[in-house]
TORDOGU-471741 format. One record per residue (C-alpha): residue in one letter; chain; x, y, z. Coordinates in Angstrom, 3 decimals. Example, Ala and Ser with C-alpha at 12.3 -4.5 7.8 and 13.67 -1.06 7.14 Angstrom:
REM TORDOGU-471741
@code: A	unit: A	u: 12.300	v: -4.500	w: 7.800
@code: S	unit: A	u: 13.670	v: -1.060	w: 7.140
//
This chain:
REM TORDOGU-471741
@code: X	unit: A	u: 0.000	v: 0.000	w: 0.000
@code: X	unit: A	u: 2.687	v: 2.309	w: 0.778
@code: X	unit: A	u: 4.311	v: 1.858	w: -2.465
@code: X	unit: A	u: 0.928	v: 2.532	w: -4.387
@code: X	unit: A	u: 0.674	v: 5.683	w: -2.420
@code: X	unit: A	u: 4.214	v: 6.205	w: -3.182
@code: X	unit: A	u: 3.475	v: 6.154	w: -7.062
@code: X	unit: A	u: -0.403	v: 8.117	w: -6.745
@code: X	unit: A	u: 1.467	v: 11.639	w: -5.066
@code: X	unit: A	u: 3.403	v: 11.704	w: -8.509
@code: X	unit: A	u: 0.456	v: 10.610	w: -10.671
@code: X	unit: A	u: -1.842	v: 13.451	w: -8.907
@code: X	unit: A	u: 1.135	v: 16.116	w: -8.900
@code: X	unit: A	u: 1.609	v: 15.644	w: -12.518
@code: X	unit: A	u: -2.454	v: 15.816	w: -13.306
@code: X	unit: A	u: -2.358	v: 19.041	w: -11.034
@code: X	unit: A	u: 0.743	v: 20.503	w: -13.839
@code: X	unit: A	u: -0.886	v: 19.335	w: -16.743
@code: X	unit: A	u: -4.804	v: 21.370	w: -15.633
@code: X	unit: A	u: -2.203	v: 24.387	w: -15.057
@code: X	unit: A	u: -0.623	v: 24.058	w: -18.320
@code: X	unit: A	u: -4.219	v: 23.946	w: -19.802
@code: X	unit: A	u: -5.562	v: 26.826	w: -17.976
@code: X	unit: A	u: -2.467	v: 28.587	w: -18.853
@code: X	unit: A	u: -2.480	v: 27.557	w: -22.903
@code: X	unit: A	u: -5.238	v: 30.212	w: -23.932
@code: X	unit: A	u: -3.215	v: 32.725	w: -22.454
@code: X	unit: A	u: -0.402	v: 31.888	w: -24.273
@code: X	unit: A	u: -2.414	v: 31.557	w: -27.454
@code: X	unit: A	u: -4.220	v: 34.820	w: -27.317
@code: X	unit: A	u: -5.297	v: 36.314	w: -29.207
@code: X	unit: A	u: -6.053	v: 33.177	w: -31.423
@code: X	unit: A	u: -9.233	v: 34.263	w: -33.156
@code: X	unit: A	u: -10.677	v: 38.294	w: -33.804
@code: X	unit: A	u: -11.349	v: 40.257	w: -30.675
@code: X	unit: A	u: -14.235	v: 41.703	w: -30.352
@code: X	unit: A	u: -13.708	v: 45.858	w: -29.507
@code: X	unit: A	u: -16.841	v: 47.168	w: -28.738
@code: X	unit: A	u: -17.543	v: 51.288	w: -28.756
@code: X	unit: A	u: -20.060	v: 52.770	w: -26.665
@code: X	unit: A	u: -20.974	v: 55.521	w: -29.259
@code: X	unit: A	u: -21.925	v: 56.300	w: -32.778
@code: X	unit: A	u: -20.201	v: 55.511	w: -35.488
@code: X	unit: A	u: -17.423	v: 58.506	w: -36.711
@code: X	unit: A	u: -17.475	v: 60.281	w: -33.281
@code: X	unit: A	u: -14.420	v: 60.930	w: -31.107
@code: X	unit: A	u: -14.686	v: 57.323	w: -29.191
@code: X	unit: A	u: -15.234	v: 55.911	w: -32.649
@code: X	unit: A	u: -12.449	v: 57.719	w: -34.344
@code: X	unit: A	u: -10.146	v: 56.628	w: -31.724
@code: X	unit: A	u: -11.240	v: 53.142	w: -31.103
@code: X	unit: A	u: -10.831	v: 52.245	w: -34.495
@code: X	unit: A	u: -7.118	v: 53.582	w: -34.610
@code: X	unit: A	u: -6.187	v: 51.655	w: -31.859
@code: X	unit: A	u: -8.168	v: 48.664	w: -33.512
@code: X	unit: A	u: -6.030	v: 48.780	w: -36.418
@code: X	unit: A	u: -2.511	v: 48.700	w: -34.564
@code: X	unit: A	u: -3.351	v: 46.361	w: -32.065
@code: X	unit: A	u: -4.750	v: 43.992	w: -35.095
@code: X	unit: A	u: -0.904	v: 44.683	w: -36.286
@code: X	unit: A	u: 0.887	v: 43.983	w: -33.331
@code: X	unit: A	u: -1.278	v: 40.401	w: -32.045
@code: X	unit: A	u: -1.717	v: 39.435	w: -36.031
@code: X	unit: A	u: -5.336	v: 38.742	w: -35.674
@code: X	unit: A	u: -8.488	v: 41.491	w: -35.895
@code: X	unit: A	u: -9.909	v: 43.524	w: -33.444
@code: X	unit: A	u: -13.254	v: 43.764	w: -34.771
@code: X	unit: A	u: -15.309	v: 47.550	w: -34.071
@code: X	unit: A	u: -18.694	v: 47.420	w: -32.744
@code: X	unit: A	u: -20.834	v: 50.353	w: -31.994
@code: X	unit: A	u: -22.807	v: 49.833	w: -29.734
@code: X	unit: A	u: -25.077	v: 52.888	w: -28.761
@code: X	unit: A	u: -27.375	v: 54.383	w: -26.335
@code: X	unit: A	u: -27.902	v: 55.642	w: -22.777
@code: X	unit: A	u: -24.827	v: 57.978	w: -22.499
@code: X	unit: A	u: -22.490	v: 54.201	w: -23.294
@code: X	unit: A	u: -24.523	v: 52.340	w: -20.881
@code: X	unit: A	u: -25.814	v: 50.012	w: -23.429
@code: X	unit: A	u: -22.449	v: 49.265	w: -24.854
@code: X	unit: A	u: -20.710	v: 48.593	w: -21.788
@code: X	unit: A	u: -23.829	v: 46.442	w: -20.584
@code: X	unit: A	u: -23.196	v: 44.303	w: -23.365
@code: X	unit: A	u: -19.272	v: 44.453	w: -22.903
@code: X	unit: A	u: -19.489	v: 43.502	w: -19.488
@code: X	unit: A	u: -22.293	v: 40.593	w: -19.934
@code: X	unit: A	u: -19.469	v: 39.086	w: -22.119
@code: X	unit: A	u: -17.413	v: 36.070	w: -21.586
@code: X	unit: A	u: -14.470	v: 37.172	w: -19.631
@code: X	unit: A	u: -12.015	v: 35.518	w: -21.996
@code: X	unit: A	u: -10.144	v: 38.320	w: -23.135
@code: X	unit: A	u: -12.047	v: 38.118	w: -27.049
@code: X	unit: A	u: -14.409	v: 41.256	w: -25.562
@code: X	unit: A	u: -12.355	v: 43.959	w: -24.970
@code: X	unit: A	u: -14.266	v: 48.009	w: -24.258
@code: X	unit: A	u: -13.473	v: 51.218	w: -25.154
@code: X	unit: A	u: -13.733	v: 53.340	w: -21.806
@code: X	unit: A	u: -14.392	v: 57.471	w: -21.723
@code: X	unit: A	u: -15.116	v: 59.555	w: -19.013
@code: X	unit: A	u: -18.779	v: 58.679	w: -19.452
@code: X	unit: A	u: -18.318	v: 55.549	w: -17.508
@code: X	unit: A	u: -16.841	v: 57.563	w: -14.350
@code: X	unit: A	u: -19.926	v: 59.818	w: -14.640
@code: X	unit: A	u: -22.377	v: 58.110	w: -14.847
@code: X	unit: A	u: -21.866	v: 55.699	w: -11.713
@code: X	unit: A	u: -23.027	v: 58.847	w: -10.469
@code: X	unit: A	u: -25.328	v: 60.396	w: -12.515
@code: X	unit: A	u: -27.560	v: 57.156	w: -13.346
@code: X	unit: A	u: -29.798	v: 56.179	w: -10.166
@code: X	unit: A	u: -29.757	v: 52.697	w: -11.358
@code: X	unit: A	u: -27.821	v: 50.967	w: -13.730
@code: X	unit: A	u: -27.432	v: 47.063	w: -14.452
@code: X	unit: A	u: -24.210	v: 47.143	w: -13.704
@code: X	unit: A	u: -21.223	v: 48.459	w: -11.480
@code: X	unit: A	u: -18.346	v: 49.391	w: -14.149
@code: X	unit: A	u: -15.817	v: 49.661	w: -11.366
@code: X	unit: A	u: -16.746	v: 45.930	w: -9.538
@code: X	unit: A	u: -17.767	v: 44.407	w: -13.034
@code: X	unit: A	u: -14.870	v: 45.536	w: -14.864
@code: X	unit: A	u: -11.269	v: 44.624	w: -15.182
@code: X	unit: A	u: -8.614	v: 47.344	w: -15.957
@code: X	unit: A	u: -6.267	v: 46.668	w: -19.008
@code: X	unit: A	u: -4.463	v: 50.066	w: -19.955
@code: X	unit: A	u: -4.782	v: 53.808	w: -20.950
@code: X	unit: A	u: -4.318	v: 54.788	w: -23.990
@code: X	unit: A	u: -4.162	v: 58.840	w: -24.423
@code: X	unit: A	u: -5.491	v: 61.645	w: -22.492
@code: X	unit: A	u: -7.146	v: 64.936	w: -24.336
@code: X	unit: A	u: -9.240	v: 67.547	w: -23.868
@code: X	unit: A	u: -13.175	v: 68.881	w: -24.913
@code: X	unit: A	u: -13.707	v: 71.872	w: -27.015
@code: X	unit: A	u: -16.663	v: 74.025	w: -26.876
@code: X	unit: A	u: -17.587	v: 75.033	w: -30.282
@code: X	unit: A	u: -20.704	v: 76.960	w: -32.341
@code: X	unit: A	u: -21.427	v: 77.151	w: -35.676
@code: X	unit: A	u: -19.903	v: 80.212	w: -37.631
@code: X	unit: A	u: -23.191	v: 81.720	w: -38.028
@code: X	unit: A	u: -23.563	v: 82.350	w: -34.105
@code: X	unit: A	u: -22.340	v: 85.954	w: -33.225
@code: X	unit: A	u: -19.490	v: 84.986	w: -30.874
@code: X	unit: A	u: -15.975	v: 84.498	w: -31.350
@code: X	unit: A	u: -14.814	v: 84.043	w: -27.908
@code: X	unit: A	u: -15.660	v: 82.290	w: -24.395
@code: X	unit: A	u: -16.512	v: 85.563	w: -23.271
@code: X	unit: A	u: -18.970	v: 86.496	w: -25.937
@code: X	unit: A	u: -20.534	v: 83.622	w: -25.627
@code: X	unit: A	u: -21.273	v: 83.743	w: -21.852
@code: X	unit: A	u: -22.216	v: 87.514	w: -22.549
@code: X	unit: A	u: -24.466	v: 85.738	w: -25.324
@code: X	unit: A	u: -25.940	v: 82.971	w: -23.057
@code: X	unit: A	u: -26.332	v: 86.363	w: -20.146
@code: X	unit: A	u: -28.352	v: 88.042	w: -22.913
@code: X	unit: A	u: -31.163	v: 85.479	w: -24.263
@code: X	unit: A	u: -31.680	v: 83.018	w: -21.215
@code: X	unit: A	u: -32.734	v: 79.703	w: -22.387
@code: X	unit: A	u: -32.466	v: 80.700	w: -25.636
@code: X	unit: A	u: -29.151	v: 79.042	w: -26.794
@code: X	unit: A	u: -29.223	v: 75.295	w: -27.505
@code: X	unit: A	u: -25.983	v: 73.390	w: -26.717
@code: X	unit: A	u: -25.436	v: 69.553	w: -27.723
@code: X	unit: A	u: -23.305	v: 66.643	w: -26.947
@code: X	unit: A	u: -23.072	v: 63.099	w: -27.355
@code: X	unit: A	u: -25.566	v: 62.373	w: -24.615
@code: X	unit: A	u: -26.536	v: 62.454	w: -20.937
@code: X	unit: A	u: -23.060	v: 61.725	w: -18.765
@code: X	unit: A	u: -20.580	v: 62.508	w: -21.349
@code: X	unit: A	u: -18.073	v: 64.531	w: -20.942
@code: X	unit: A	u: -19.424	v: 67.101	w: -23.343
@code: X	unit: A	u: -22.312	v: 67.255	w: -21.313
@code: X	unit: A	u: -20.672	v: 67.438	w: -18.001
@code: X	unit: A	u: -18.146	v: 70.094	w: -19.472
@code: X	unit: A	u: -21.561	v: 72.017	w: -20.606
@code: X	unit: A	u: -23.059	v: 71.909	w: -17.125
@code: X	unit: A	u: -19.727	v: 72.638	w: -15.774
@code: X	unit: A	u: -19.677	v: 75.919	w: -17.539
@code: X	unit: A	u: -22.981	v: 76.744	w: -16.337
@code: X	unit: A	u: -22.510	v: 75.801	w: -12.858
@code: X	unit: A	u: -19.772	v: 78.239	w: -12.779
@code: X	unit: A	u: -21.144	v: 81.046	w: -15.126
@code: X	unit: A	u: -24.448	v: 81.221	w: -14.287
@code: X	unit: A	u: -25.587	v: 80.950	w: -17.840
@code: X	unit: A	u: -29.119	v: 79.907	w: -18.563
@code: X	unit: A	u: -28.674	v: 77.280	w: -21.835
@code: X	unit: A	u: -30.570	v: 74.195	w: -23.057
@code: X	unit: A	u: -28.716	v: 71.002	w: -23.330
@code: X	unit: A	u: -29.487	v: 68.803	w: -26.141
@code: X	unit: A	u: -28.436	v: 65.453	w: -25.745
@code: X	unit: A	u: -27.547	v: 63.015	w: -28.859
@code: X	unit: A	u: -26.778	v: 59.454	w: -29.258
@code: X	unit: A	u: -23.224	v: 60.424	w: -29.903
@code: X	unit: A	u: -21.535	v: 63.345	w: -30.663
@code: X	unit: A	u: -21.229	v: 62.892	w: -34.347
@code: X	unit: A	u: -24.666	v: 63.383	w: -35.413
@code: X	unit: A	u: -24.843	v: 66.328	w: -33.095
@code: X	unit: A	u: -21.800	v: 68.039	w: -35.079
@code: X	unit: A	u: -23.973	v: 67.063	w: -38.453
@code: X	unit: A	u: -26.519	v: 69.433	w: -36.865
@code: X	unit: A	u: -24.204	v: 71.673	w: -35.811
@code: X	unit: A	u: -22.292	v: 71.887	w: -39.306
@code: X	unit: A	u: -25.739	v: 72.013	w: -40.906
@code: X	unit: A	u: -26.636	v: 75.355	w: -38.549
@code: X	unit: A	u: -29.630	v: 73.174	w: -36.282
@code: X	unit: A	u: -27.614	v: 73.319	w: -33.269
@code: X	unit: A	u: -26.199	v: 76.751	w: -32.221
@code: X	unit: A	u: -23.510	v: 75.177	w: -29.869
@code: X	unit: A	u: -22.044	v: 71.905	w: -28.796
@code: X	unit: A	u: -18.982	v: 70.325	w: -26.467
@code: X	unit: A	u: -17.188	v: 67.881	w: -28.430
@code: X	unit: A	u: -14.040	v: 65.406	w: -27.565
@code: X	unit: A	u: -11.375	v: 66.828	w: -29.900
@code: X	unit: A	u: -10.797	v: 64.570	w: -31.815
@code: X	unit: A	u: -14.397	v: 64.379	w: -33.384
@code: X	unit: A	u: -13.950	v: 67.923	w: -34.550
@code: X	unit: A	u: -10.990	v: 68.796	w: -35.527
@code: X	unit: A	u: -10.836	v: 68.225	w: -39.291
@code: X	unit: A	u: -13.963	v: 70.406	w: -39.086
@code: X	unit: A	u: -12.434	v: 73.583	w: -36.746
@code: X	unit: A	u: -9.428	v: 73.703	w: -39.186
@code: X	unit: A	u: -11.448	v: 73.633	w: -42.219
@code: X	unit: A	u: -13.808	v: 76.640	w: -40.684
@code: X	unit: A	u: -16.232	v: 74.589	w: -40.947
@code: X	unit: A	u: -17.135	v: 75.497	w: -37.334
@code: X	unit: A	u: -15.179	v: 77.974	w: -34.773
@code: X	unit: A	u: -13.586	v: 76.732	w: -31.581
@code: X	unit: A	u: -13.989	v: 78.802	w: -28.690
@code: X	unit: A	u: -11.918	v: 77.088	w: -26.224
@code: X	unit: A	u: -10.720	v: 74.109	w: -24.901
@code: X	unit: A	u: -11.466	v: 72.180	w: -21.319
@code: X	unit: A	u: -7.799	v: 71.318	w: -20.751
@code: X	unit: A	u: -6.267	v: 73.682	w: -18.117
@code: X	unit: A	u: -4.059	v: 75.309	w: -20.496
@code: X	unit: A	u: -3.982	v: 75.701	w: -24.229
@code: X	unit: A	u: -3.378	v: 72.033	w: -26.840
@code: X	unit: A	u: -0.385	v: 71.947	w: -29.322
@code: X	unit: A	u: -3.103	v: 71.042	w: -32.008
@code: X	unit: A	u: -4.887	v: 73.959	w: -31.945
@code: X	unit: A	u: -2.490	v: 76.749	w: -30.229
@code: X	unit: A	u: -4.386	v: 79.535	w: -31.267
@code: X	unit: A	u: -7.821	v: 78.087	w: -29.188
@code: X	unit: A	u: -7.626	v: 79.337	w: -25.856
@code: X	unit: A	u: -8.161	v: 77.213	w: -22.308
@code: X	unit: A	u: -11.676	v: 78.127	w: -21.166
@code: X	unit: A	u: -10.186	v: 78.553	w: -17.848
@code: X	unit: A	u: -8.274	v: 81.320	w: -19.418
@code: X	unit: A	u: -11.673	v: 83.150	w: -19.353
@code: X	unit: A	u: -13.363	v: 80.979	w: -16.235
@code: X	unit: A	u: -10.613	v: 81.025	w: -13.851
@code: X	unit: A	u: -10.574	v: 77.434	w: -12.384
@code: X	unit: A	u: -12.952	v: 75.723	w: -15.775
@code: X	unit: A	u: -10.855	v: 72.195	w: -16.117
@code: X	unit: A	u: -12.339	v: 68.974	w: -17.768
@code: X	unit: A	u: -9.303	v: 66.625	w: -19.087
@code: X	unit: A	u: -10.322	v: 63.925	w: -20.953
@code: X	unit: A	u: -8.880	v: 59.925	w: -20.633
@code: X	unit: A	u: -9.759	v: 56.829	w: -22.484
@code: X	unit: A	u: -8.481	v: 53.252	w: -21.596
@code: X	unit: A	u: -9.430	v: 49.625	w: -22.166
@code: X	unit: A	u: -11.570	v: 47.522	w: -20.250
@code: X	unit: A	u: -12.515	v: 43.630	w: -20.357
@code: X	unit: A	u: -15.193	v: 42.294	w: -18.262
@code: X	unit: A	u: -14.199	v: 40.717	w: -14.341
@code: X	unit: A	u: -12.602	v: 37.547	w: -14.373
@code: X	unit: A	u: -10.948	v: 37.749	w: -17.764
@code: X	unit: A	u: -7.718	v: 36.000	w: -16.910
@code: X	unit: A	u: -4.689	v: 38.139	w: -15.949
@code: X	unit: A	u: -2.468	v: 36.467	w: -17.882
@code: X	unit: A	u: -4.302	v: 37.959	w: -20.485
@code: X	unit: A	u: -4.838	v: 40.878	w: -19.278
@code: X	unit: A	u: -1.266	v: 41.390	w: -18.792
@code: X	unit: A	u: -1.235	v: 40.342	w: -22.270
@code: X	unit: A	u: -3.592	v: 43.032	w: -23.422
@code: X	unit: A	u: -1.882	v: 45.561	w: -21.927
@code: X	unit: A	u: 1.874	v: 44.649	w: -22.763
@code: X	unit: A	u: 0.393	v: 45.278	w: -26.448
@code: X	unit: A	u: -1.530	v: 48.165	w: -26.331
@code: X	unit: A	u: 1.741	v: 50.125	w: -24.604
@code: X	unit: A	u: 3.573	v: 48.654	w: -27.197
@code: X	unit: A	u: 1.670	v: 50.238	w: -29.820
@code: X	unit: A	u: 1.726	v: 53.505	w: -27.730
@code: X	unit: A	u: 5.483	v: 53.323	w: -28.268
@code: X	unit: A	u: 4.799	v: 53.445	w: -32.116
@code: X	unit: A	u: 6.016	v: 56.498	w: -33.601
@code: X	unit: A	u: 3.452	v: 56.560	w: -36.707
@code: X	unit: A	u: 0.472	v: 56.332	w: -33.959
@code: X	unit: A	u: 1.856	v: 58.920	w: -31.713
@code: X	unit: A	u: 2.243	v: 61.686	w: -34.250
@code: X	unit: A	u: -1.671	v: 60.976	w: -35.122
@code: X	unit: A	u: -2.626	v: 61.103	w: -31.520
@code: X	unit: A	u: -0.740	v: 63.870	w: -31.483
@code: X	unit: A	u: -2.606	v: 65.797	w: -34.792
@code: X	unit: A	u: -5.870	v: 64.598	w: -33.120
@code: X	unit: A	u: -4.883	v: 66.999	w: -30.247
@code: X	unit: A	u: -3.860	v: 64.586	w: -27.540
@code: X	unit: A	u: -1.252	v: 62.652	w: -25.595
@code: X	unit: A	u: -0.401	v: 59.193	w: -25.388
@code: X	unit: A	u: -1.516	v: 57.549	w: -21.775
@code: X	unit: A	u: 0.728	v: 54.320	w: -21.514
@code: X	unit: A	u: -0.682	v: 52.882	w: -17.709
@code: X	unit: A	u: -0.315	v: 49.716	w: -15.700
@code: X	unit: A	u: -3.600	v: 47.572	w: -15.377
@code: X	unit: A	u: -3.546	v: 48.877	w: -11.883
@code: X	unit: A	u: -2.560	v: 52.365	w: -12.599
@code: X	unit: A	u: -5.645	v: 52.942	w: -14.907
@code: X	unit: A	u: -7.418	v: 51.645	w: -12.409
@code: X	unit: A	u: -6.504	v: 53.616	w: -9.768
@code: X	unit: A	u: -7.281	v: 56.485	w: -12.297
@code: X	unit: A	u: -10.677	v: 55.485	w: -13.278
@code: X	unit: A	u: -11.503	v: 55.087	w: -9.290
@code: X	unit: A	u: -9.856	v: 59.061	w: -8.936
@code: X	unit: A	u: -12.296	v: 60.449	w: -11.531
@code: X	unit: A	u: -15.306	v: 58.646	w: -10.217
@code: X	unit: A	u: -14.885	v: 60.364	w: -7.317
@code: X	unit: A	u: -13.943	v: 63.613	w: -9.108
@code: X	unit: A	u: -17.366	v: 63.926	w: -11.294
@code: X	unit: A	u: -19.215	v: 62.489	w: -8.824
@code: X	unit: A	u: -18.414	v: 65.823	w: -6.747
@code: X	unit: A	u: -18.920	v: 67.838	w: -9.826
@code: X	unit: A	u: -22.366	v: 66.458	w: -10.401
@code: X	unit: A	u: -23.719	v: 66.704	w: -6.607
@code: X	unit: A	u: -22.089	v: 70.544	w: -6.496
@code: X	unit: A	u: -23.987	v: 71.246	w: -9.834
@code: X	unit: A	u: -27.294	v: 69.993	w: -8.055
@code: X	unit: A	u: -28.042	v: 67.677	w: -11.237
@code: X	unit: A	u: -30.638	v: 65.278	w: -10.813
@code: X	unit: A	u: -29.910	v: 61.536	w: -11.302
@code: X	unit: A	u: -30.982	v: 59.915	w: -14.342
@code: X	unit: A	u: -32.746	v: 56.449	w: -14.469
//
């Protein structure tokens, strides 16, 4: 007996290696088929625009697809309902915005908790809003525009990509600390709010910069100013609206998400590539032209950062007295 139970403790170790070795093989493998990268907004907005870059390089670098699916609605909500319902097995990946840190706060109930249901994979550039009007609006600075707003009460229509978006919170932020009387329009993204805008429906709009670029250097429509605390190298000659609003910030960061439970040996995986790409001198000058800066984070230090700005716009939204949406 004691020489069968000799022989089973070597028999059982190596059935305990080889169950490693197959937990550990699709890690290993990955990606082995597309990944699915779902975007919470329209299609040819500034999460759009974005997602879709980083789609192509990190199809490059892992030499399989990352497939681009919008999925819109509810300020994101739908599309990260869906991302998060996924399999955690690393072939759903999610864009993440500043939407998601606002609206754990400004949504009364939501079907899920992006911070608990969520794992953290990387960041992957930090930029700013611009608040912008169509040329036909008489203003050509922040401070005609507030002068504007001061003027006709209620009577100046502002859009963004939908409730708990940055645009919108960078609206509200401006009125919270202007006083200003205008009407938020809310969109299911922002880029068929700059159609109206281009087309002269919408007066005024907050936009990630990204999204409207092309369009402010064209003249298509006129910049006013921009959310980050001081002035972008893409558009030098658009001044910070805290230059005007001493103390007006908003910065802007998007990252990567996969649902909880996704293995970390893929999420390591995950987020060895997507720095990699960071490090890629072709992407960084077009992050650069789209008027922002390449984020390259830990798992843990993005999600230490999406945690900070919870708490961040969750103090914005309770100062601003906004109700909570269900």
């Amino acid at each position: 007996m004691r020489t069968l139970s000799g022989l089973a403790r070597p028999f059982a170790l190596c059935l305990i290696i080889l169950a490693l070795s197959g937990m550990r093989a699709p890690a290993l493998d990955y990606p082995s088929k597309p990944v699915h990268f779902i975007i919470c907004f329209a299609a040819g907005g500034p999460n759009d625009i974005t997602g879709r870059l980083f789609g192509q390089y990190l199809s490059e670098h892992f030499g399989q697809q990352f497939i681009i699916e919008n999925r819109v609605g509810a300020g994101g909500n739908i599309g990260m309902q869906s991302a998060l319902s996924s399999a955690p097995d690393g072939y759903t990946i999610v864009f993440v915005g500043p939407n998601n840190f606002i609206n754990a706060t400004m949504y009364e109930k939501l079907p899920f908790d992006f911070i608990q249901d969520s794992a953290p994979v990387a960041g992957t550039m930090k930029l700013t809003n611009v608040l912008e009007v169509n040329p036909d609006m008489p203003v050509k600075t922040v401070a005609e525009y507030i002068a504007y707003a001061k003027a006709n009460p209620g009577k100046i229509n502002i859009g963004s990509g939908g409730v708990g978006t940055s645009p919108h919170m960078s609206g509200e932020l401006l009125k919270a600390m202007t006083g200003i009387n205008i009407v938020h329009v809310p969109y299911r993204g922002t880029a068929p709010a700059l159609i109206d805008l281009l087309s002269g429906q919408l007066q005024s709009m907050y936009d990630n910069l990204p999204g409207s670029i092309g369009h402010i250097k064209s003249g298509a429509i006129r910049a006013l100013g921009v959310t980050a605390p001081t002035r972008v190298a893409a558009l030098p000659d658009v001044p910070a609206i805290g230059e005007t609003v001493p103390g007006y910030e908003a910065d802007v960061y998007y990252g990567i998400s996969v649902p909880k439970g996704t293995p970390p040996e893929i999420v390591a995986k995950l987020n060895e590539g997507v720095n990699a790409v960071l490090k890629n001198p072709k992407l960084q000058t077009r992050i650069h032209e789209l008027g922002a800066e390449p984020m390259p984070m830990s798992p843990s230090e993005f999600g230490k950062l999406v945690q900070s700005q919870t708490v961040k716009w969750a103090k914005v939204i309770k100062s601003a007295g906004l109700k909570t949406i269900q």
